[in-house]
C-alpha positions as CSV (number, residue, x, y, z in Angstrom):
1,X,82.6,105.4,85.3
2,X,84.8,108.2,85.5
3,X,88.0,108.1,87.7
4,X,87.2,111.0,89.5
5,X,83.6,109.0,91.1
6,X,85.3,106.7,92.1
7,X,86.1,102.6,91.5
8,X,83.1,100.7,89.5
9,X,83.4,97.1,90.5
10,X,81.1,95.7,87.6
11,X,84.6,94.2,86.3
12,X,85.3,92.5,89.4
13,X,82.3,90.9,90.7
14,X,83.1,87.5,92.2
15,X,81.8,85.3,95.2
16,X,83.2,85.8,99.0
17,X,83.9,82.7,101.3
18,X,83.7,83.7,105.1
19,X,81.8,87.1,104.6
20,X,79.2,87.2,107.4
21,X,75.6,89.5,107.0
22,X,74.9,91.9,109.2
23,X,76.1,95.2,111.5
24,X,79.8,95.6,110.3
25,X,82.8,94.8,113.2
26,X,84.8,97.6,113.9
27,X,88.2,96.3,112.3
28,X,91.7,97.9,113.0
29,X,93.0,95.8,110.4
30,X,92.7,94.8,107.1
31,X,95.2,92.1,105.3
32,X,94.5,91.8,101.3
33,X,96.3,89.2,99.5
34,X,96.1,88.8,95.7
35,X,96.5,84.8,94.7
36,X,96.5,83.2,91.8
37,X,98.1,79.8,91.3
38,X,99.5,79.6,94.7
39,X,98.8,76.0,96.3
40,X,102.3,74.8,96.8
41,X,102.4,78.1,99.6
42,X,98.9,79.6,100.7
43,X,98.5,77.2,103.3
44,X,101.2,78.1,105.2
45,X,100.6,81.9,104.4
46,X,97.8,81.7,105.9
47,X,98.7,79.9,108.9
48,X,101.6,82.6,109.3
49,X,98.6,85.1,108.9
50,X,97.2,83.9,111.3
51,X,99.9,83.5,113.9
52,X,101.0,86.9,113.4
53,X,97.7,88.8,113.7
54,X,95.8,86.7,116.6
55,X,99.4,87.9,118.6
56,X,99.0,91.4,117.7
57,X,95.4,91.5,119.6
58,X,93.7,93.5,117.2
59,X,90.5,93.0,115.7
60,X,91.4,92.3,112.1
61,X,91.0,90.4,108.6
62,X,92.4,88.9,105.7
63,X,91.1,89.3,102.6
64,X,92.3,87.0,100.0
65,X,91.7,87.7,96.3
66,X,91.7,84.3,94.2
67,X,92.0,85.9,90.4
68,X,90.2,82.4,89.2
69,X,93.2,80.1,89.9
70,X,93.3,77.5,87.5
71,X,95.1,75.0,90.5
72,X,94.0,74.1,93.6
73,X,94.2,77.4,95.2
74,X,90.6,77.7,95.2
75,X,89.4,74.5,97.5
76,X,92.2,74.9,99.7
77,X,91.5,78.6,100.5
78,X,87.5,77.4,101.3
79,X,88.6,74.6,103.3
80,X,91.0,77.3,105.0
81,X,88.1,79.8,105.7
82,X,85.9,77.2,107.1
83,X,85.7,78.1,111.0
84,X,88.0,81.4,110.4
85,X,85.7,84.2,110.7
86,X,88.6,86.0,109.9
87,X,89.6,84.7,106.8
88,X,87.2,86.3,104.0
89,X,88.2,84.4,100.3
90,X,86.8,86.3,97.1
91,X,86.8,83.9,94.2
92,X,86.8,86.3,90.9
93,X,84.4,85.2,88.3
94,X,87.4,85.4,85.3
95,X,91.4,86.0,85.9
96,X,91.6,89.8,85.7
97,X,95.3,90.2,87.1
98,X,97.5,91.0,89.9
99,X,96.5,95.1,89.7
100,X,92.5,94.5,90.0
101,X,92.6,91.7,92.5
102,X,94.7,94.2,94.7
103,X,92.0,96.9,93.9
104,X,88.9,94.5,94.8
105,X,90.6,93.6,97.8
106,X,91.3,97.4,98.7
107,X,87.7,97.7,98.3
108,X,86.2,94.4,100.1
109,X,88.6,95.9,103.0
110,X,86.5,97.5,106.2
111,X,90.0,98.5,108.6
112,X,91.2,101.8,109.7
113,X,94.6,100.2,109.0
114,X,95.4,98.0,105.4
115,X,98.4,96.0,105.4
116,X,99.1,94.6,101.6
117,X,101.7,91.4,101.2
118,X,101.7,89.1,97.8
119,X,100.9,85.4,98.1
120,X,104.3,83.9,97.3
121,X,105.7,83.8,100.2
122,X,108.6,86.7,99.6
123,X,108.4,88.2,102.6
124,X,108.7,87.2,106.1
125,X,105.3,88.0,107.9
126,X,106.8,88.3,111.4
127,X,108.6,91.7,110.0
128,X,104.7,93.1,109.6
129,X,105.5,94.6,113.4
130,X,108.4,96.2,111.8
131,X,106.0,98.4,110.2
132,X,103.2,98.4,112.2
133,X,105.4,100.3,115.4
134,X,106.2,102.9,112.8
135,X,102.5,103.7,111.5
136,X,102.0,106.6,113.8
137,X,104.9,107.9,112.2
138,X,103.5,108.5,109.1
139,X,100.3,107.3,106.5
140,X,102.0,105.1,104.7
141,X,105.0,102.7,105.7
142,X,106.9,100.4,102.9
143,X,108.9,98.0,103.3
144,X,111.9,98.1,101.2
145,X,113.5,95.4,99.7
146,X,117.3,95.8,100.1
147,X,118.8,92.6,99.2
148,X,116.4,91.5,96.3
149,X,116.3,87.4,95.5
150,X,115.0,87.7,92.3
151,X,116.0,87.3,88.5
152,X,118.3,90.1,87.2
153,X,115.6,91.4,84.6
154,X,113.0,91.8,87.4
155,X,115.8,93.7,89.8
156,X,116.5,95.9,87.0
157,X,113.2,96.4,86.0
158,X,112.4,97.5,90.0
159,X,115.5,99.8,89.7
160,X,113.9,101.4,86.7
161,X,110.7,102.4,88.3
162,X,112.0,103.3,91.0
163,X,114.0,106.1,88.8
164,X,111.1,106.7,87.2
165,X,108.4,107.0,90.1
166,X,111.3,108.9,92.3
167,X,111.4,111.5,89.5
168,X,107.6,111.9,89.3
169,X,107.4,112.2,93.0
170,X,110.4,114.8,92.9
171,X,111.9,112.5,96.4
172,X,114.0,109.3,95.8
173,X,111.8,106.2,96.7
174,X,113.5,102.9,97.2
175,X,111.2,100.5,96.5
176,X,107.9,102.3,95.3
177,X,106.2,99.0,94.0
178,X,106.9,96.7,96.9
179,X,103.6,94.3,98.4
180,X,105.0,94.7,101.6
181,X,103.3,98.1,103.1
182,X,100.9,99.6,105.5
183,X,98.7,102.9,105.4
184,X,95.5,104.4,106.9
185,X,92.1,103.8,105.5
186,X,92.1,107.8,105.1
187,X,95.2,107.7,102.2
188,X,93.3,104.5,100.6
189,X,89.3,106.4,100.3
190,X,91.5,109.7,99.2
191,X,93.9,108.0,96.4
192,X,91.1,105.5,94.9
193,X,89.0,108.6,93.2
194,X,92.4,108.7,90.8
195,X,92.5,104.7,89.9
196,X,90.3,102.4,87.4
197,X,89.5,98.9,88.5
198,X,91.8,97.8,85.8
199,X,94.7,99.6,87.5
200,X,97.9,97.4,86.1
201,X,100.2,98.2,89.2
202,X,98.1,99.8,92.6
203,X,100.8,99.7,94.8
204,X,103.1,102.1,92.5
205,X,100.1,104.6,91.9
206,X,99.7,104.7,95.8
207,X,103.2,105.5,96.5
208,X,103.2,107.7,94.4
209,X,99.9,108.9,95.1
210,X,100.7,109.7,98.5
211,X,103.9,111.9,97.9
212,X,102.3,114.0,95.3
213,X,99.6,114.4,97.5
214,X,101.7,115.4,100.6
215,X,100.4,111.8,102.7
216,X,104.3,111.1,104.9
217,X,105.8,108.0,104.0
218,X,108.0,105.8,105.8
219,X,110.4,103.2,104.6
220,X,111.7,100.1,106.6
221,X,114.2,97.5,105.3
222,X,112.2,94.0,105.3
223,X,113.9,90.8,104.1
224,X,113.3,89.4,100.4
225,X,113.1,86.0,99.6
226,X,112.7,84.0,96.2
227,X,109.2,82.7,97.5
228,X,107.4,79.9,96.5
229,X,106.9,81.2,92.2
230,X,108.8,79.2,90.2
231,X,107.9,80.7,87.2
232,X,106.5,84.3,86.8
233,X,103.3,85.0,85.6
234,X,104.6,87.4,83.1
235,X,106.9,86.4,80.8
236,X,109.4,88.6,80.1
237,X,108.3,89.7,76.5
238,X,105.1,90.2,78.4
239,X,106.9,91.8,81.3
240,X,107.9,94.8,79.0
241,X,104.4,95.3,77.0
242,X,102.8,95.3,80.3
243,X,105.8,98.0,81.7
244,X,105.1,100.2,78.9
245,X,101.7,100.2,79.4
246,X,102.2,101.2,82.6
247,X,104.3,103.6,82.2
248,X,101.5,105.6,80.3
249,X,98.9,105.1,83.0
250,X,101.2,106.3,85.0
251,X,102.0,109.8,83.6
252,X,98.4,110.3,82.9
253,X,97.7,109.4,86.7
254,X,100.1,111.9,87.4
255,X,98.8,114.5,85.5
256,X,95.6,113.9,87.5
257,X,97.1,114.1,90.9
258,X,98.9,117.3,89.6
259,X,95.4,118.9,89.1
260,X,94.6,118.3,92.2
261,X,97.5,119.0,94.5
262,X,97.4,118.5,97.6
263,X,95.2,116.4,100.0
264,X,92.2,118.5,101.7
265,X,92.9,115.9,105.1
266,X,96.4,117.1,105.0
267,X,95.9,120.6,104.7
268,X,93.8,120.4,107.4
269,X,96.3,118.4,109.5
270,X,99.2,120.9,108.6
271,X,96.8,123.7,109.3
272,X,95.1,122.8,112.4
């Protein structure tokens, strides 16, 4: 399928837990969470989820993406779904990686708002309202990390793209790869005609995505913490294959959006 049509999801087929037939809810919300190996902390993920979101009073989900954990990831997020009609758990028939379970997520997702955090526990879920006041503000809010508790390669590998992605985007960007963020349904249906399912890094292409194509962005200092990973799931001679092979997708992506320019929803906005 060709970029421009949109995402084909023959890649990422899979089977939901907690997805209900029938007329659609209207959602405000949408939570997508990408797991994979995660049962020492997707329990209590969950639970702060859950917490967070029943207090906000809107109607909402979460959808989790398991990317065919090899642990006990799986049975605990079906025994955690049972009685949560919230809680929707997509089991992927092989491991695809982090990139595609956020893009089959993005594309399970019904809400007029997404809010995307990873599985491991990094951030601190009560700072979602942090973000959440500022969303009229603009159409898509980050959280940026600004005291990082990670490894020095991965801080200076974050440094790096955000050099890189800042210089694309012609505006410095903080933290333009962070799973921390919020942003309307509109910038999501708008930015997807640009991506593959086998997307390696989503979040960067929809920062990035959304400057070139004149979407405002926010950014919001959120806490960091070294999460509940003890060991990454790329190693680091794996960790610079997979950056280089980003790095391509990412200048051809921005070639794309270049061809393009501008968003026709916010030309009308700045017109109307």
């Amino acid at each position: 399928m060709l970029y421009g049509m949109g995402v084909d999801l023959a890649h990422l087929r899979g089977t939901e837990v907690g997805v209900e037939g029938g007329v659609a809810e209207a959602i405000e919300l949408s939570v997508v969470v990408p797991c994979f190996n995660e049962a020492k902390g997707i329990a209590d993920l969950v639970l702060d989820l859950e917490q967070e979101f029943l207090e906000l009073g809107e109607p909402f989900e979460v959808i989790v993406v398991d990317d065919r954990s090899t642990d006990d990831t799986p049975r605990l997020l079906d025994e955690l779904a049972q009685g949560r009609e919230w809680l929707h758990v997509h089991h992927a028939e092989q491991n695809a990686g982090h990139g595609p379970s956020v893009i089959r997520g993005l594309e399970l997702s019904r809400g007029q708002w997404i809010f995307q955090i990873d599985s491991d526990r990094q951030f601190v879920v009560a700072e979602f309202s942090d973000l959440w006041e500022r969303r009229y503000d603009a159409d898509l809010v980050l959280g940026v990390r600004a005291d990082r508790d990670d490894p020095l390669h991965r801080i200076v590998l974050s440094r790096t793209v955000s050099i890189v992605v800042s210089a694309l985007a012609l505006r410095r960007l903080h933290d333009p790869n962070v799973p921390f963020r919020i942003y309307r349904r509109e910038l999501w249906e708008d930015l997807r005609q640009f991506m593959g399912p086998k997307t390696l890094a989503p979040s960067i292409f929809v920062t990035l995505g959304a400057v070139s194509r004149g979407w405002r962005l926010v950014e919001v200092p959120v806490t960091h913490l070294r999460g509940t990973r003890e060991v990454s799931t790329l190693r680091k001679w794996r960790l610079v294959k997979f950056s280089l092979s980003g790095l391509l997708e990412l200048a051809v992506y921005r070639f794309r959006l270049a061809r393009h320019g501008r968003a026709a929803v916010v030309i009308a906005r700045e017109t109307a």
